[in-house]
C-alpha positions as a LaTeX table, in Angstrom:
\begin{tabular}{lrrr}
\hline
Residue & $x$ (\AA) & $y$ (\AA) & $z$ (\AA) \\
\hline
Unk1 & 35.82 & $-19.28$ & 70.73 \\
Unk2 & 32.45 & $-20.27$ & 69.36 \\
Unk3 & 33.02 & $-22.89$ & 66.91 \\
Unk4 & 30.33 & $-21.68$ & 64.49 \\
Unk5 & 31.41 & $-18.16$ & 64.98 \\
Unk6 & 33.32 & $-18.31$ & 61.53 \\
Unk7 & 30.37 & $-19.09$ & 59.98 \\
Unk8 & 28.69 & $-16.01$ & 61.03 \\
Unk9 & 31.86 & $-13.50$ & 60.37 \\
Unk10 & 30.83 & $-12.37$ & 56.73 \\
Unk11 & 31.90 & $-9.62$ & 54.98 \\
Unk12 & 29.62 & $-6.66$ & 54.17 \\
Unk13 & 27.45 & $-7.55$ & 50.68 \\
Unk14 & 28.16 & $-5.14$ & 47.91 \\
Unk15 & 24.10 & $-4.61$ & 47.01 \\
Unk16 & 25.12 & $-2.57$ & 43.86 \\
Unk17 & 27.15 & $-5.41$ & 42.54 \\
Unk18 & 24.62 & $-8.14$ & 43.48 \\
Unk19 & 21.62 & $-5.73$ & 41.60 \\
Unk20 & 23.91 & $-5.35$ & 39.08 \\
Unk21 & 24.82 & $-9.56$ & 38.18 \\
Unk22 & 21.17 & $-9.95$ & 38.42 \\
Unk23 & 20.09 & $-7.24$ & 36.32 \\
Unk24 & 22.65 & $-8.10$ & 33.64 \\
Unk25 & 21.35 & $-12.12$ & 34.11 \\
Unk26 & 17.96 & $-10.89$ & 33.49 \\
Unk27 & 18.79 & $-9.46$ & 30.24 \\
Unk28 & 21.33 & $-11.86$ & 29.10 \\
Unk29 & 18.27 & $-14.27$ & 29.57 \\
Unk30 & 15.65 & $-11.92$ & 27.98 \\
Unk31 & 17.74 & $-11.12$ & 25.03 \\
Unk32 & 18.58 & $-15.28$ & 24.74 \\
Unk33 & 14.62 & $-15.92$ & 24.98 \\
Unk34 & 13.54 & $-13.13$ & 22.24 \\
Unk35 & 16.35 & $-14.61$ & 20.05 \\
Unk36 & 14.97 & $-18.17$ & 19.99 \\
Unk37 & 11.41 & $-17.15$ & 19.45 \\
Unk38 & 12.31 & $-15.14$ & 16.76 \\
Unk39 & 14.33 & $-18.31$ & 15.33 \\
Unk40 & 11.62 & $-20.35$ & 15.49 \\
Unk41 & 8.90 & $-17.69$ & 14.24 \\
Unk42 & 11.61 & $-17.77$ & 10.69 \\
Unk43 & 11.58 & $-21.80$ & 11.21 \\
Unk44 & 7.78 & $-21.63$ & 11.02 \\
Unk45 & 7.32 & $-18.86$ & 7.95 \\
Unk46 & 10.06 & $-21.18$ & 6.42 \\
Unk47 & 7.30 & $-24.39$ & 6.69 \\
Unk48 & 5.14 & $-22.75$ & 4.54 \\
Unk49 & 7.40 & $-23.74$ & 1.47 \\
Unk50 & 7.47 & $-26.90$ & $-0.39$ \\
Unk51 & 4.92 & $-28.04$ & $-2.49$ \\
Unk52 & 1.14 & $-28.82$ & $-2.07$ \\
Unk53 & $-2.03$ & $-29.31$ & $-2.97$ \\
Unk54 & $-4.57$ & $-27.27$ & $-1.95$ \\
Unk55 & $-8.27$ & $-26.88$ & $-1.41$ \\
Unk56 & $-10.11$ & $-22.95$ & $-1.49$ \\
Unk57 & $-13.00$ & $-23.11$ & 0.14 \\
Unk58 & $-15.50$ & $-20.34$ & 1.13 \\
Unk59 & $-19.11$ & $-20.09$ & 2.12 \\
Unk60 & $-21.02$ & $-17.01$ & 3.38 \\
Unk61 & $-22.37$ & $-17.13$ & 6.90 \\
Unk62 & $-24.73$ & $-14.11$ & 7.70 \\
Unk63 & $-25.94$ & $-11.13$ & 7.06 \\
Unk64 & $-27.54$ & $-8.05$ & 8.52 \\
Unk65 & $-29.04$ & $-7.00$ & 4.93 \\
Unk66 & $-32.79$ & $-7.59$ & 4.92 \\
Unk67 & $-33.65$ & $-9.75$ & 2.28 \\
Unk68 & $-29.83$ & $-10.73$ & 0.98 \\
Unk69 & $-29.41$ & $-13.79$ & $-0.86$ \\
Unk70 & $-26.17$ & $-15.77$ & 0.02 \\
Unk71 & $-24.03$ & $-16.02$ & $-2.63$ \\
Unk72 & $-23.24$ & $-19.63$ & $-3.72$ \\
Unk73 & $-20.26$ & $-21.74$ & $-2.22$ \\
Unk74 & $-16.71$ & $-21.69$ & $-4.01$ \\
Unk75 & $-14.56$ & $-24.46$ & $-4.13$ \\
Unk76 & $-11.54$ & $-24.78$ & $-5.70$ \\
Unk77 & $-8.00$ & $-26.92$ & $-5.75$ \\
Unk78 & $-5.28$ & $-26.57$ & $-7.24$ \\
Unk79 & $-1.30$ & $-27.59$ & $-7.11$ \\
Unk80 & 0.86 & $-24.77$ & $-5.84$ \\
Unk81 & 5.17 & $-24.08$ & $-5.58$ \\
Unk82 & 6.14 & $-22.19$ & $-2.81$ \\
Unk83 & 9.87 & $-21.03$ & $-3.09$ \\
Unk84 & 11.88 & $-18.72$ & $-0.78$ \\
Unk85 & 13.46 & $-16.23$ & $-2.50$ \\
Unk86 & 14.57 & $-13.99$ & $-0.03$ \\
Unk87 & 16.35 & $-15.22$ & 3.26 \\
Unk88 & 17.80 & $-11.88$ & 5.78 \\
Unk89 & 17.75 & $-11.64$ & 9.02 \\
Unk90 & 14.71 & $-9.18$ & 9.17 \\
Unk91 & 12.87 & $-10.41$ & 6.44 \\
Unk92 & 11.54 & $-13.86$ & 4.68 \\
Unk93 & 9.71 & $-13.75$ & 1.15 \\
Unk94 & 7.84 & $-16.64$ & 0.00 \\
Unk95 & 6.94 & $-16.66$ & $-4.15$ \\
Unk96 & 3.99 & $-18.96$ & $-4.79$ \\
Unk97 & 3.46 & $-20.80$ & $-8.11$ \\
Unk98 & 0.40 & $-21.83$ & $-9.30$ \\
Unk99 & 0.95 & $-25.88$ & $-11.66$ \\
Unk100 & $-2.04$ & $-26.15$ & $-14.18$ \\
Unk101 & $-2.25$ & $-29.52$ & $-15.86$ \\
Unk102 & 1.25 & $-31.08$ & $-14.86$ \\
Unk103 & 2.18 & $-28.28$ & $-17.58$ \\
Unk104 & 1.68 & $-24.59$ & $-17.33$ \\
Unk105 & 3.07 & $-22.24$ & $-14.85$ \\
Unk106 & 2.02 & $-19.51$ & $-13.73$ \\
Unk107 & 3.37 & $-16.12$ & $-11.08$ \\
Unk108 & 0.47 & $-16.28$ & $-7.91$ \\
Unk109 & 0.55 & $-14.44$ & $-5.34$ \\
Unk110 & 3.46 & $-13.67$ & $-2.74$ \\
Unk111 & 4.12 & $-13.11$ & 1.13 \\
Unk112 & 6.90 & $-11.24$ & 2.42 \\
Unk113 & 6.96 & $-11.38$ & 6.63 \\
Unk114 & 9.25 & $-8.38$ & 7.51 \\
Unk115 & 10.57 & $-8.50$ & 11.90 \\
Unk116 & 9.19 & $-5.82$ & 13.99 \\
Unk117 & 8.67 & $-3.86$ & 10.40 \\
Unk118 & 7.00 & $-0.22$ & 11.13 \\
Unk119 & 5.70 & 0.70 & 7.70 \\
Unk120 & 2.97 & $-0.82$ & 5.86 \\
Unk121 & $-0.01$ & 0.23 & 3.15 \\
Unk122 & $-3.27$ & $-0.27$ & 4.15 \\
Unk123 & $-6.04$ & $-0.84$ & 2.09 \\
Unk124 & $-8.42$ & 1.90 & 1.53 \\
Unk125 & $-10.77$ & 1.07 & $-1.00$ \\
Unk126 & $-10.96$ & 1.24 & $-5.00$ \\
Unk127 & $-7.62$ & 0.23 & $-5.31$ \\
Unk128 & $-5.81$ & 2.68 & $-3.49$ \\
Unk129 & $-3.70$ & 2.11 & $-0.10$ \\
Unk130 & $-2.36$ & 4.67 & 2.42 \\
Unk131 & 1.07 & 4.39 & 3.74 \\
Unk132 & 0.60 & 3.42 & 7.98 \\
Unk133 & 3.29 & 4.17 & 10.27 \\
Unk134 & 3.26 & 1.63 & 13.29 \\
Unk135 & 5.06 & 2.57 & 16.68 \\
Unk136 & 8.45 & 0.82 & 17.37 \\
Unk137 & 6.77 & $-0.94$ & 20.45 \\
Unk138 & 3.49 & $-2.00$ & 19.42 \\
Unk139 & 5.27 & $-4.08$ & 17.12 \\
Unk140 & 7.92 & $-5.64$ & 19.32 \\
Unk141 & 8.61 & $-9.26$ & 18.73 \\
Unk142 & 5.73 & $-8.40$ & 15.44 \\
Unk143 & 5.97 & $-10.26$ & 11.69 \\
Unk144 & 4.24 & $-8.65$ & 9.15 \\
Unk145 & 2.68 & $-10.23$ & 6.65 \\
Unk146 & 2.99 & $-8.35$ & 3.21 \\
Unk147 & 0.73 & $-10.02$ & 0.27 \\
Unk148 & 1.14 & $-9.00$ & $-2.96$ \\
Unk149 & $-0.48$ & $-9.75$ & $-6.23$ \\
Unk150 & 0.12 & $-11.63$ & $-9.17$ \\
Unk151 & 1.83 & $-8.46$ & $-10.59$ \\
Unk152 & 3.79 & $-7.50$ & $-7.38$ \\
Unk153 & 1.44 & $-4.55$ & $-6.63$ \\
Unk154 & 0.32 & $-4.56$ & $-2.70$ \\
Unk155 & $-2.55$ & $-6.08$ & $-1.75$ \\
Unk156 & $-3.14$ & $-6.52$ & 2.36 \\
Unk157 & $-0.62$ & $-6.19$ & 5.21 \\
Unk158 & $-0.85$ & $-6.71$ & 8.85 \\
Unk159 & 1.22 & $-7.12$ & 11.90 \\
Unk160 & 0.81 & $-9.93$ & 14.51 \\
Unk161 & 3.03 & $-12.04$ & 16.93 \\
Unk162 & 3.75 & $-16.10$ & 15.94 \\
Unk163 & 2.38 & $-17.71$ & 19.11 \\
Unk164 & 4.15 & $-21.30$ & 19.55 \\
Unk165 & 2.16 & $-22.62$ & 22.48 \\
Unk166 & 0.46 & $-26.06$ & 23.29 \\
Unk167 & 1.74 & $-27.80$ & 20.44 \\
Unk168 & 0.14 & $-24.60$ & 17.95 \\
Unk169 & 2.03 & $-22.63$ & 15.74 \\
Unk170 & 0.26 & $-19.77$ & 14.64 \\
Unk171 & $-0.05$ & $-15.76$ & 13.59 \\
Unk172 & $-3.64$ & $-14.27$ & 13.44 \\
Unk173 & $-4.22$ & $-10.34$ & 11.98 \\
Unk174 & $-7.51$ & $-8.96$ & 10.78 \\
Unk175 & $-6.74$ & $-6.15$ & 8.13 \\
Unk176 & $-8.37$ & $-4.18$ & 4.85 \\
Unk177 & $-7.64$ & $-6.18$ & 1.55 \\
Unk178 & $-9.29$ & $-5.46$ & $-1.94$ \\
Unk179 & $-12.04$ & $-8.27$ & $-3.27$ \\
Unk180 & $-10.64$ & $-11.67$ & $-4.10$ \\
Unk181 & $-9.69$ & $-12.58$ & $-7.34$ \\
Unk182 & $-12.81$ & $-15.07$ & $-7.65$ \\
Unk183 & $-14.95$ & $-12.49$ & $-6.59$ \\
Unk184 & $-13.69$ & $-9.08$ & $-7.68$ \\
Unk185 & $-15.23$ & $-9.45$ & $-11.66$ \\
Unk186 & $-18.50$ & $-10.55$ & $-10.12$ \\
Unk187 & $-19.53$ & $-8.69$ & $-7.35$ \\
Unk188 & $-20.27$ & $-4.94$ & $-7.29$ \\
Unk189 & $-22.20$ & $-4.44$ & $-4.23$ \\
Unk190 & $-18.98$ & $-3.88$ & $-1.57$ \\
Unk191 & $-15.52$ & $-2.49$ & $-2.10$ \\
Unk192 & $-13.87$ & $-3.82$ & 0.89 \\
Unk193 & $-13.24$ & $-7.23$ & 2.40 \\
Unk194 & $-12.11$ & $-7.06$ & 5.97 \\
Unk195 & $-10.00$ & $-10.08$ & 6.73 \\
Unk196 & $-9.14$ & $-11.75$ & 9.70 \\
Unk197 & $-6.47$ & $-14.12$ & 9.07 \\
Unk198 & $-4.75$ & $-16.96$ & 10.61 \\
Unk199 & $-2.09$ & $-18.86$ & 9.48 \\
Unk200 & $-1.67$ & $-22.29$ & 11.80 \\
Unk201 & 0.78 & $-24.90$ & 10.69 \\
Unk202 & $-0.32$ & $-28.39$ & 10.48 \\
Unk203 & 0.31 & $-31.94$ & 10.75 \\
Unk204 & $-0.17$ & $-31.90$ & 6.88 \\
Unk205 & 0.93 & $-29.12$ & 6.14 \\
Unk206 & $-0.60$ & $-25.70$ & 6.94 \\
Unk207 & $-4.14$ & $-23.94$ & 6.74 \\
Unk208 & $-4.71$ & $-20.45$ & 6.39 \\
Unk209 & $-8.37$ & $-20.07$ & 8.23 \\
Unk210 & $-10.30$ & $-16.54$ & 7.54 \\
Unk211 & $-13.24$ & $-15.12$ & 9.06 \\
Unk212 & $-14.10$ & $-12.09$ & 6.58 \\
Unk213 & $-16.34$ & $-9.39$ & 6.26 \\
Unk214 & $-17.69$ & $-8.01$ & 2.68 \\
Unk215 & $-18.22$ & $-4.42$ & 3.33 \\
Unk216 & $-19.71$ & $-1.22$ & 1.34 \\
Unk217 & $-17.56$ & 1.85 & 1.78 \\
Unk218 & $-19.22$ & 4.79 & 0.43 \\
Unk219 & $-17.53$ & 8.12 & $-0.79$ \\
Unk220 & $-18.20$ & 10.08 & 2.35 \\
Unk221 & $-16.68$ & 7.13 & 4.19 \\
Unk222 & $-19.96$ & 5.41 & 5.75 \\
Unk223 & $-19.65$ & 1.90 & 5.65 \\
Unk224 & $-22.22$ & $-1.40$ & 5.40 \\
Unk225 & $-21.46$ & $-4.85$ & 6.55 \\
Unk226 & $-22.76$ & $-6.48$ & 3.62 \\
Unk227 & $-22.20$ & $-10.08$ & 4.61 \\
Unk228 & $-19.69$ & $-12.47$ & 6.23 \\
Unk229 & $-18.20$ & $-15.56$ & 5.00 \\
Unk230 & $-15.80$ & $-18.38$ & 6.23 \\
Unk231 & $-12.86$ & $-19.64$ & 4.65 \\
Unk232 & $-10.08$ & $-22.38$ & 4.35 \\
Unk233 & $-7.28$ & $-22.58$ & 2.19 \\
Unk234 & $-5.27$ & $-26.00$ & 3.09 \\
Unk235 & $-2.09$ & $-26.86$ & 2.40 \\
Unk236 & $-1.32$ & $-30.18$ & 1.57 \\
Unk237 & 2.23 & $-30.75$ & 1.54 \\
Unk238 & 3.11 & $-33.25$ & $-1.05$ \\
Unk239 & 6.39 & $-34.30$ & $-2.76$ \\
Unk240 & 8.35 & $-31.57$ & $-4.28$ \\
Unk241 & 9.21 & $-33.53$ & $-7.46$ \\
Unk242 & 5.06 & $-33.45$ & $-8.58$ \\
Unk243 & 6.33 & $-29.07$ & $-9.11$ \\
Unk244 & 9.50 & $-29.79$ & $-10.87$ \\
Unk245 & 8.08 & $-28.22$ & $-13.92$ \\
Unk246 & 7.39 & $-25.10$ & $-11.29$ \\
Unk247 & 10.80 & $-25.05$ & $-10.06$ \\
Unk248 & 12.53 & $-24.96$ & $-13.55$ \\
Unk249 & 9.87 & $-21.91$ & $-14.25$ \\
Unk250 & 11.69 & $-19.79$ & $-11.78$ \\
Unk251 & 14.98 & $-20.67$ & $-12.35$ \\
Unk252 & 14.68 & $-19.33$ & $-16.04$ \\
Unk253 & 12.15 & $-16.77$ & $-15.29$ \\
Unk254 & 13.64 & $-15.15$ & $-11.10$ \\
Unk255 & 15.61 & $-12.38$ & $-12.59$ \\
Unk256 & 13.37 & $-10.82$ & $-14.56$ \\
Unk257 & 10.67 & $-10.62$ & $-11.66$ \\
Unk258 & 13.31 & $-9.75$ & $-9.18$ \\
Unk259 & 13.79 & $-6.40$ & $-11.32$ \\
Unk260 & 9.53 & $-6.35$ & $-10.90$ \\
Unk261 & 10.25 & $-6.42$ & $-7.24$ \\
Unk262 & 12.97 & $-3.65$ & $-7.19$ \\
Unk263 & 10.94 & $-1.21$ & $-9.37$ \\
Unk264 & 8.14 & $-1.76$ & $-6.54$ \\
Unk265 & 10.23 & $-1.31$ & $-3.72$ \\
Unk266 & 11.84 & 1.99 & $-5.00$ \\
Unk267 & 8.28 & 3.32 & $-6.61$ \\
Unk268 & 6.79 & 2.88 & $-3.26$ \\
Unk269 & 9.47 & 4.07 & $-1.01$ \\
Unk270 & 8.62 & 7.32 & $-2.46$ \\
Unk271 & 4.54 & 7.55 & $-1.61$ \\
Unk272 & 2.44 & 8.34 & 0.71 \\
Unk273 & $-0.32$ & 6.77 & $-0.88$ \\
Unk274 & $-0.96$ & 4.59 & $-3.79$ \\
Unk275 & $-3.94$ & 4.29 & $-7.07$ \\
Unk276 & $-3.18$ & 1.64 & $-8.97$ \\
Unk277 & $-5.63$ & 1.83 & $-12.62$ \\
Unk278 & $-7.88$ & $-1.32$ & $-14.09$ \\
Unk279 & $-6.45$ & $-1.04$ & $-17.28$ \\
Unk280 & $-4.05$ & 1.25 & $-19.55$ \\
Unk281 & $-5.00$ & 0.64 & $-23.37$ \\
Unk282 & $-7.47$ & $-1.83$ & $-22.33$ \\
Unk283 & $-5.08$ & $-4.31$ & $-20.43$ \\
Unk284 & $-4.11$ & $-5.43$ & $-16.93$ \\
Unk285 & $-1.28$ & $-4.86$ & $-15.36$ \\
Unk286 & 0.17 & $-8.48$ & $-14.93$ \\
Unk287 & $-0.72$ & $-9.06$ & $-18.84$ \\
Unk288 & 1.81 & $-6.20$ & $-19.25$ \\
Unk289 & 4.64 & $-7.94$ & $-16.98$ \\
Unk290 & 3.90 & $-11.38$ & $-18.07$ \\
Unk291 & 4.62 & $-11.06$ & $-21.62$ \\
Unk292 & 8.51 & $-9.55$ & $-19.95$ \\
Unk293 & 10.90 & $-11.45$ & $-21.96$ \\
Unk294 & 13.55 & $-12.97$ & $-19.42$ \\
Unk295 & 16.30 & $-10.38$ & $-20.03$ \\
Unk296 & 13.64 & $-7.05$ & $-19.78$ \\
Unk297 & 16.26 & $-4.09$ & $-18.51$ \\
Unk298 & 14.90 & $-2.00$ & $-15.36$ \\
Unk299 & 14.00 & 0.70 & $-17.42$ \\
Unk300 & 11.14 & $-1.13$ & $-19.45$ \\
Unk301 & 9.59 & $-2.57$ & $-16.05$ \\
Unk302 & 9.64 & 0.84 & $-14.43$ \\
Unk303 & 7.78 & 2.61 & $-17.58$ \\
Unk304 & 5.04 & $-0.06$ & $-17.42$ \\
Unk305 & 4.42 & 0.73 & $-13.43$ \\
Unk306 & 4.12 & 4.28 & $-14.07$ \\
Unk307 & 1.36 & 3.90 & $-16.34$ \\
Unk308 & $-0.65$ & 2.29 & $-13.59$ \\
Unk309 & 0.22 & 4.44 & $-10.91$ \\
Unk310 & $-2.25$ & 7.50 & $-10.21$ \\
\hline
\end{tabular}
């Protein structure tokens, strides 16, 4: 007998079985891979809290307007508290607190980022938003970015991936928002700012870079690219005993704005579309919810969001 005919005496290969390990490999790996990304994606959204010092700066680039006049430069810094108050497996929120003179606190904005969330509002114009539904695979592997104002009412949303590539960490979305807050008592000749966001994190910290467009909606829906400006808003990161004073602000003030947050959530759950008012009896909103005593019930925070809801 041949002595390497053992060698050659296999048995017949079950192909199904062999497809079958390698399909089930596959996935096991897929699933493993979409898993980690996603835990680093909620390390990264996590990096953004801490506290820092930070620089607002914008300047307007060009425009197709004959004759417009660039607006001046803004610059700005201030010291800022970023907290995370809620921490789920789908869903990170991220409560920033603006420190003025060592002293005063006060509620700034807020970021939720929501996992491969399918329903957002979008910005229209005027202050009204129009509830988006997103399909289940376009948003695969997606975080979106909720921001919300000072008073917890929407502002912009958008849906991106978190690339982590070359070193980078970063999520990029360009979406509707309503005029900036150091722009929206001066300027009356657009309606809409288109942003395009990035977030990147940093060896400092993080920046959140935005190439924007002021634009003119009309009524019958005709729009007018009024200008374009450039923005940074860095992140310093900086010891988080300089916003102690911060921290012990939301330790004696979370509960009441937590109720702010639930009113929202079930007000909205039940529109389609959104008109918030200016003003009811000649003040804002937040000056409503900031004079909320720490122990306001449910009741008294939903009454005031009615008022303001068209």
């Amino acid at each position: 007998m041949h002595k390497f005919k053992n060698l050659f005496d296999l048995k017949p290969i079950n192909m199904k079985n062999r497809v079958l390990t390698v399909t089930l490999t596959l996935l096991t790996a897929g699933v493993t891979f979409a898993q980690s990304t996603k835990r680093k994606d909620q390390e990264t959204i996590k990096d953004m809290c801490g506290c820092f010092e930070i620089e607002f700066k914008y300047a307007e680039t060009f425009s197709d307007q004959e004759g417009y006049k660039k607006h001046d430069d803004y610059y700005a810094t201030a010291l800022e508290w970023a907290t995370l108050i809620e921490d789920e497996k789908d869903k990170l929120a991220i409560q920033h607190l603006l420190i003025v003179q060592d002293t005063m606190v006060i509620k700034h904005w807020r970021q939720d980022w929501e996992f491969e969330n399918t329903r957002l509002f979008t910005y229209q114009a005027d202050k009204s938003w129009t509830l988006e539904d997103l399909d289940k695979k376009e948003v695969k592997g997606q975080w979106t970015q909720k921001v919300y104002q000072v008073d917890d009412s929407p502002r912009y949303s958008g849906s991106a991936t978190w690339v982590h590539v070359d070193g980078r960490d970063e999520w990029q979305n360009s979406t509707p928002a309503p005029l900036p807050r150091r722009e929206y008592t001066k300027r009356h000749d657009y309606n809409i700012m288109l942003r395009n966001n990035q977030v990147q994190l940093t060896d400092y910290g993080w920046l959140h870079e935005q190439d924007n467009k002021k634009i003119a909606e009309d009524n019958d829906g005709s729009t007018t690219n009024i200008a374009e400006e450039k923005g940074y808003n860095s992140y310093k990161r900086v010891p988080d005993s300089r916003c102690a004073v911060a921290q012990k602000w939301w330790v004696e003030n979370q509960d009441v704005w937590k109720k702010v947050r639930a009113a929202w959530e079930v007000l909205l759950a039940s529109k389609d579309q959104i008109k918030l008012k200016s003003k009811v009896a000649d003040k804002r909103l937040y000056e409503y919810l900031f004079e909320l005593k720490p122990e306001a019930g449910s009741e008294e925070i939903k009454a005031i969001l009615t008022q303001f809801v068209e």
